[in-house]
LOSE-269908 format. One record per residue (C-alpha): residue in three letters; chain; x, y, z. Coordinates in Angstrom, 1 decimal, padded with zeros to 4 digits. Each point is the difference from the previous one (the first is absolute). Layout:
<rs>
{code->ALA&unit->A&px->X&py->Y&pz->Z}
...
</rs>
This chain:
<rs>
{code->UNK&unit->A&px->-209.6&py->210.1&pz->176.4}
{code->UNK&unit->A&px->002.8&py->-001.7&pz->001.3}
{code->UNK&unit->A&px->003.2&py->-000.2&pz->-002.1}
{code->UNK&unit->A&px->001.3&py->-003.9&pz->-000.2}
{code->UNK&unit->A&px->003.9&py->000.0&pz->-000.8}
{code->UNK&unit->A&px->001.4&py->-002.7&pz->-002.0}
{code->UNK&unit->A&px->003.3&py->-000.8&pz->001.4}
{code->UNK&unit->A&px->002.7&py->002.4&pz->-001.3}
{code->UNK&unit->A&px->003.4&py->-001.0&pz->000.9}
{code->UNK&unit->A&px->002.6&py->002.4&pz->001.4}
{code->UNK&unit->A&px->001.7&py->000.4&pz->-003.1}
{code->UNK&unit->A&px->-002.4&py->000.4&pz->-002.4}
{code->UNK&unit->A&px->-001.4&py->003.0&pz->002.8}
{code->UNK&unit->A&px->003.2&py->001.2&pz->-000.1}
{code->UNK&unit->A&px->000.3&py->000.5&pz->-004.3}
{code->UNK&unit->A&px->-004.0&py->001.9&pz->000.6}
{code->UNK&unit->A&px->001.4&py->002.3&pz->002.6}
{code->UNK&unit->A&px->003.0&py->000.8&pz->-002.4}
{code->UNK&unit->A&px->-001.9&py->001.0&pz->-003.0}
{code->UNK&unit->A&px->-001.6&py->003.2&pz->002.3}
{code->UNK&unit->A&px->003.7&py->000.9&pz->000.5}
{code->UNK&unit->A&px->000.7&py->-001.8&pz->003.9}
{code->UNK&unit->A&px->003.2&py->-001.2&pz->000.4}
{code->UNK&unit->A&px->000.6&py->-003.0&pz->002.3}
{code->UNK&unit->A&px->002.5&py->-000.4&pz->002.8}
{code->UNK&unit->A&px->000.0&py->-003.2&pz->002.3}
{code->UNK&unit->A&px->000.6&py->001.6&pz->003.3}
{code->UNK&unit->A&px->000.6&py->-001.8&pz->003.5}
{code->UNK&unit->A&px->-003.2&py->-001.6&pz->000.4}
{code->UNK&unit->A&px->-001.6&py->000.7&pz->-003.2}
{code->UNK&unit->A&px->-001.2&py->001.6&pz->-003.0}
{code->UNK&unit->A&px->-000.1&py->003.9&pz->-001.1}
{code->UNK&unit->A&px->-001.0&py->001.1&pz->-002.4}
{code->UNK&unit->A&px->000.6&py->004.1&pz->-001.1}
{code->UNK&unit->A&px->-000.7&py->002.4&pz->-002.3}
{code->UNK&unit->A&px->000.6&py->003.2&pz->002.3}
{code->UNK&unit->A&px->-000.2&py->000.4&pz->003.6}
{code->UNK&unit->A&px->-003.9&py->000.7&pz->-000.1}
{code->UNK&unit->A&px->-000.4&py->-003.4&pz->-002.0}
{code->UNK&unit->A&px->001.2&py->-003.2&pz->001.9}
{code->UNK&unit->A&px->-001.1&py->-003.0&pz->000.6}
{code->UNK&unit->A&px->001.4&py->-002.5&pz->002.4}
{code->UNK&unit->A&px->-001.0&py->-003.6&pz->000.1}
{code->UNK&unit->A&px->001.7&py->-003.2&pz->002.1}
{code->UNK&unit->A&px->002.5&py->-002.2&pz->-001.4}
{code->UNK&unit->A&px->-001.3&py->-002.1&pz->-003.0}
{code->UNK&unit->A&px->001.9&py->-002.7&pz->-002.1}
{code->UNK&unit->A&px->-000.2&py->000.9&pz->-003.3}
{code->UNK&unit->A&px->-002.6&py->-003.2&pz->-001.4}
{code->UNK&unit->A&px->-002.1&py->001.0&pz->003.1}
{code->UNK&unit->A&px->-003.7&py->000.8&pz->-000.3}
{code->UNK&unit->A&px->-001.0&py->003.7&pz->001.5}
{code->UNK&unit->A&px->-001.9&py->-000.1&pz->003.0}
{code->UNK&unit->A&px->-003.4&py->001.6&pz->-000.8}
{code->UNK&unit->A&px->000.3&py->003.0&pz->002.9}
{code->UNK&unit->A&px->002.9&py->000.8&pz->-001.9}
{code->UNK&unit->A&px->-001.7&py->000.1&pz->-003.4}
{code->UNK&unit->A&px->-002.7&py->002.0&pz->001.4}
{code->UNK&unit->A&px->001.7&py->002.4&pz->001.7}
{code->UNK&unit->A&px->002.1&py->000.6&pz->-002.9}
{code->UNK&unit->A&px->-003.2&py->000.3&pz->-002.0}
{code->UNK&unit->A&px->-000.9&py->002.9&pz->002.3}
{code->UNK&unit->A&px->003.1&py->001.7&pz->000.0}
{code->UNK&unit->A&px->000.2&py->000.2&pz->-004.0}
{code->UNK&unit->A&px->-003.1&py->001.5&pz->000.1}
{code->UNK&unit->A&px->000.5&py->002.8&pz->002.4}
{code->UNK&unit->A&px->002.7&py->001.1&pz->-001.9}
{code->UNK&unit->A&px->-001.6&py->-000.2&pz->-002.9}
{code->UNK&unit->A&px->002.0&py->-002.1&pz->-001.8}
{code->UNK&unit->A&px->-002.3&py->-003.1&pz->-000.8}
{code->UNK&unit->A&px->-003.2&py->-000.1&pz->000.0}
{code->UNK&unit->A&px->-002.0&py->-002.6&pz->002.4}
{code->UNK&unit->A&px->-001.8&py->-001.8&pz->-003.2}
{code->UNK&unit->A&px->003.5&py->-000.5&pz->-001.9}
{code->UNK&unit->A&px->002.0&py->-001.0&pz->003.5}
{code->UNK&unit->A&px->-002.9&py->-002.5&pz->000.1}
{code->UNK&unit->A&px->000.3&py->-000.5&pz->-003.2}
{code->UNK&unit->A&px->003.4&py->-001.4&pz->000.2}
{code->UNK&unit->A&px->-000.6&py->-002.4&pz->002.8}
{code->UNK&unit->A&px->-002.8&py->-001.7&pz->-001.6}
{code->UNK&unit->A&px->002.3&py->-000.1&pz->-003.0}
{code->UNK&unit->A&px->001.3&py->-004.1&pz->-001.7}
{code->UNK&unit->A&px->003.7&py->000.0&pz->001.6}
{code->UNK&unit->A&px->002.2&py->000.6&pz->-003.0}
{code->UNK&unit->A&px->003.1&py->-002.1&pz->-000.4}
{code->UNK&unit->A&px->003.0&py->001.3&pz->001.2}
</rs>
């Protein structure tokens, strides 16, 4: 089954990633993200109101996973998820 993300923007993204311990950076062209040096993930620029491109909620999906650190079912979880108020 295909997994159909609700749009997430950049910030809110940012505040989910933080609560598994990443820290953010805004680096030349775009976003890391770090925990360690065997844990980062790198997307493109985004404005902070901006909606996450799907690839990149996928891929992130998959990455979480690998290293055990979400499970698929809760990552998806979270997309389908009402957007909270900020």
């Amino acid at each position: 089954m295909k997994t159909v993300y609700r749009n997430i923007s950049f910030s809110e993204f940012r505040r989910f990633l933080e609560q598994f311990g990443y820290r953010h950076k805004r680096v030349d062209r775009g976003e890391l993200f770090i925990i360690d040096r065997s844990r980062m993930l790198y997307y493109r620029r985004y404005q902070d109101d901006e909606a996450m491109r799907p690839r990149d909620l996928a891929s992130t999906r998959s990455f979480l996973d690998d290293w055990n650190q979400m499970e698929p079912d809760a990552f998806d979880a979270f997309v389908a998820a009402e957007a909270k108020p900020a």
